[in-house]
MIDOSE-1310 file (N, C-alpha, C; in nm, 2 decimals, decimal comma, always signed):
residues 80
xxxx	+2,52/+0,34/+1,28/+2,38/+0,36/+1,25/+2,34/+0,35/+1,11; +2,45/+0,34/+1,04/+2,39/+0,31/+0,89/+2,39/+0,17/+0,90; +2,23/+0,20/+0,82/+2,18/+0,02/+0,78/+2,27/+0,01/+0,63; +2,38/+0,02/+0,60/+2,39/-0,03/+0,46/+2,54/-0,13/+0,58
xxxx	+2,58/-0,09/+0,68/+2,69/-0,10/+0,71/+2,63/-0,27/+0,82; +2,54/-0,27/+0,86/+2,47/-0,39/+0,87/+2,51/-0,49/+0,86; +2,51/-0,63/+0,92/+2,50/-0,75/+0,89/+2,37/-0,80/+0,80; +2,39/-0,86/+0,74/+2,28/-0,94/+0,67/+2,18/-0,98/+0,74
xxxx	+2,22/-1,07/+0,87/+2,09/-1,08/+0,98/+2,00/-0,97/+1,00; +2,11/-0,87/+1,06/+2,02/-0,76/+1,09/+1,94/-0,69/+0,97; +1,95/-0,75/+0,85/+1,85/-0,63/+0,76/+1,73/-0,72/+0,71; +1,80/-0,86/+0,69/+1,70/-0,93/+0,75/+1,56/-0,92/+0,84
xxxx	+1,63/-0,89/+0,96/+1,50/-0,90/+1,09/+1,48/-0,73/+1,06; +1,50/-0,68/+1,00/+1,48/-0,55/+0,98/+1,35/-0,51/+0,94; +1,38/-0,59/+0,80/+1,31/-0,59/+0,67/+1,16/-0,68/+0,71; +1,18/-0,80/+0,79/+1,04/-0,89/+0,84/+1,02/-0,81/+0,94
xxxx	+1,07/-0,69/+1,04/+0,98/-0,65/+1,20/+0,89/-0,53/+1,07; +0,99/-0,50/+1,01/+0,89/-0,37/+0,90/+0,76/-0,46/+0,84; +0,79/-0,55/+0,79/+0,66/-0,61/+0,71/+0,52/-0,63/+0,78; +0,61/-0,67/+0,95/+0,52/-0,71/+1,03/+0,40/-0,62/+1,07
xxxx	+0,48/-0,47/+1,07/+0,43/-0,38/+1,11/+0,32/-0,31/+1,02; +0,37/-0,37/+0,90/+0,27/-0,29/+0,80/+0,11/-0,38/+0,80; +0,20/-0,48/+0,80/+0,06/-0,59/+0,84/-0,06/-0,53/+0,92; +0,05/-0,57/+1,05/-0,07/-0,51/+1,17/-0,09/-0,38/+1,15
xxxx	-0,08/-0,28/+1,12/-0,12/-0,12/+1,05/-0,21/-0,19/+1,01; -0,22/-0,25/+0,85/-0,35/-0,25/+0,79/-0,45/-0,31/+0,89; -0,42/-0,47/+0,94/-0,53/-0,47/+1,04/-0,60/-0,40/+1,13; -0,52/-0,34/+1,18/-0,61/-0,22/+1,32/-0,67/-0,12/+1,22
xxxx	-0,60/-0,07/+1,12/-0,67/+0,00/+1,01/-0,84/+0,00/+0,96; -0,84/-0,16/+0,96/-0,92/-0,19/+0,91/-1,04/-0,20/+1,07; -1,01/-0,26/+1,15/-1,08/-0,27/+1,28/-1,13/-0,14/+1,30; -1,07/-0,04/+1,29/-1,10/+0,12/+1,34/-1,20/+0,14/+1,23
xxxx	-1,14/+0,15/+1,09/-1,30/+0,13/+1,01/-1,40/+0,09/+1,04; -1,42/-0,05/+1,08/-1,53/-0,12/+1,07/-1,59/-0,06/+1,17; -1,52/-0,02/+1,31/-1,62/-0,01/+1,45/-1,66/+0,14/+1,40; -1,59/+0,20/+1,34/-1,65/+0,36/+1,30/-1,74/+0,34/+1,20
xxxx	-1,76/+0,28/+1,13/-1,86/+0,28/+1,01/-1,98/+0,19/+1,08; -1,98/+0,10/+1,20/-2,07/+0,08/+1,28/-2,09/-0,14/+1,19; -2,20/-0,19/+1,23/-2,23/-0,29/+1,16/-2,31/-0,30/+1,07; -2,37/-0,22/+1,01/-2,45/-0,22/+0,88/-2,36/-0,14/+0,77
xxxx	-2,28/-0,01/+0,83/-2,21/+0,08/+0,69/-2,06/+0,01/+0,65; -1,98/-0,09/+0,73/-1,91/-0,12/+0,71/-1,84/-0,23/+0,60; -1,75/-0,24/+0,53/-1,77/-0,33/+0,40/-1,65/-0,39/+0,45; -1,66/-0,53/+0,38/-1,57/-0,64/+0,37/-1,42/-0,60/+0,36
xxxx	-1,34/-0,69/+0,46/-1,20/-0,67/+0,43/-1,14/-0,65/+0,30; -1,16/-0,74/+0,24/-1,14/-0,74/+0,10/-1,15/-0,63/+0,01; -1,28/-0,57/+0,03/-1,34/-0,46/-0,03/-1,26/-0,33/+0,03; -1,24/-0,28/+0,12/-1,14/-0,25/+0,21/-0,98/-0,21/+0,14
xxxx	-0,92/-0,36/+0,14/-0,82/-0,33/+0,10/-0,81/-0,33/-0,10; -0,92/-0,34/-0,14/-0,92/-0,30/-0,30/-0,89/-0,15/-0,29; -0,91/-0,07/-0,24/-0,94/+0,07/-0,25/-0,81/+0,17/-0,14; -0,71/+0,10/-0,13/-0,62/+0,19/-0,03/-0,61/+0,32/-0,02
xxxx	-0,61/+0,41/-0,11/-0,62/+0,52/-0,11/-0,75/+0,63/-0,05; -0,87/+0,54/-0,13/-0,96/+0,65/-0,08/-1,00/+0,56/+0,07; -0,98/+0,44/+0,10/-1,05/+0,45/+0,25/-0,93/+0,44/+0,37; -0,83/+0,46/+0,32/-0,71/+0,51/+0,43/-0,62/+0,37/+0,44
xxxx	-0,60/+0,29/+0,37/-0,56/+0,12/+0,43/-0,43/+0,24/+0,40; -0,38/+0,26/+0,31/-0,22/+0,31/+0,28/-0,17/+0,36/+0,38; -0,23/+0,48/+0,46/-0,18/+0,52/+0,59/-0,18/+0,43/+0,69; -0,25/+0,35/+0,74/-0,27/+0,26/+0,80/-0,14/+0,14/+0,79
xxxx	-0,11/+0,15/+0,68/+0,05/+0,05/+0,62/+0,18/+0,16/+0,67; +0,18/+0,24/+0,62/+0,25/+0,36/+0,64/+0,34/+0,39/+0,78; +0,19/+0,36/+0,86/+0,17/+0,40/+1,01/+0,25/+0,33/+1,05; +0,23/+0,18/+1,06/+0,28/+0,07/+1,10/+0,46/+0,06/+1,06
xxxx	+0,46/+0,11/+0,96/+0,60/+0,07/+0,90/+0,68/+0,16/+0,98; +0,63/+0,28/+0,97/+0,70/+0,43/+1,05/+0,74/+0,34/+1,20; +0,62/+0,33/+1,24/+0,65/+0,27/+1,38/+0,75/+0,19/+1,40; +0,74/+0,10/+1,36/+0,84/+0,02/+1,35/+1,01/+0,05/+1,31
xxxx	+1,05/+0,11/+1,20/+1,16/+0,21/+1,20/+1,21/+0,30/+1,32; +1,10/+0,35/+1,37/+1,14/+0,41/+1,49/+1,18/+0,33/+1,62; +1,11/+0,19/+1,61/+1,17/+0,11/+1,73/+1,32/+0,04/+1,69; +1,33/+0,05/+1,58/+1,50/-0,04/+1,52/+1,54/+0,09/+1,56
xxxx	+1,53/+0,23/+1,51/+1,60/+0,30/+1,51/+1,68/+0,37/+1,69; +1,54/+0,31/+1,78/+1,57/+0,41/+1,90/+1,67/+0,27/+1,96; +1,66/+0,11/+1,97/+1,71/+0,00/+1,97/+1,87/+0,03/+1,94; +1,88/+0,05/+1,82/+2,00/+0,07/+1,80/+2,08/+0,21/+1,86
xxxx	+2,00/+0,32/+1,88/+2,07/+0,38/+1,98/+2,10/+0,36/+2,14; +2,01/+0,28/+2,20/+2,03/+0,28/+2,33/+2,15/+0,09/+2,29; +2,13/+0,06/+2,21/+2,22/-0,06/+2,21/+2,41/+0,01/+2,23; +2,44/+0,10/+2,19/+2,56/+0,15/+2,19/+2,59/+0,27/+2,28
């Protein structure tokens, strides 16, 4: 279960399913904004991710990445 004991593949696909996840965090992040702030209070992606902190994109990345950890993590237990 230690990732340092790993193959290089594996930290690899590790490291891009994490990236992936952060991605799509911020996207749905941002989706949940927009439909909660409605179509007139909502501001541009861009605008969006200028400001991570105060309008939540960070958790939203956070979220995604957590997730993802926990799917390598449960993976590798039911693998053995």
């Amino acid at each position: 279960m230690n990732p340092l004991n790993w193959s290089s593949n594996e930290k690899i696909a590790a490291v891009l399913f994490i990236a992936i996840g952060v991605i799509t965090g911020v996207i749905v992040g941002y989706f949940v904004y927009a439909i909660g702030s409605g179509a007139e209070g909502a501001s541009s992606f861009g605008s969006w991710i200028d400001h991570p902190i105060r309008r939540g994109g960070i958790w939203w990345a956070l979220t995604g990445g957590g997730i993802c950890l926990a799917v390598i993590y449960i993976r590798r237990l039911l693998s053995k």
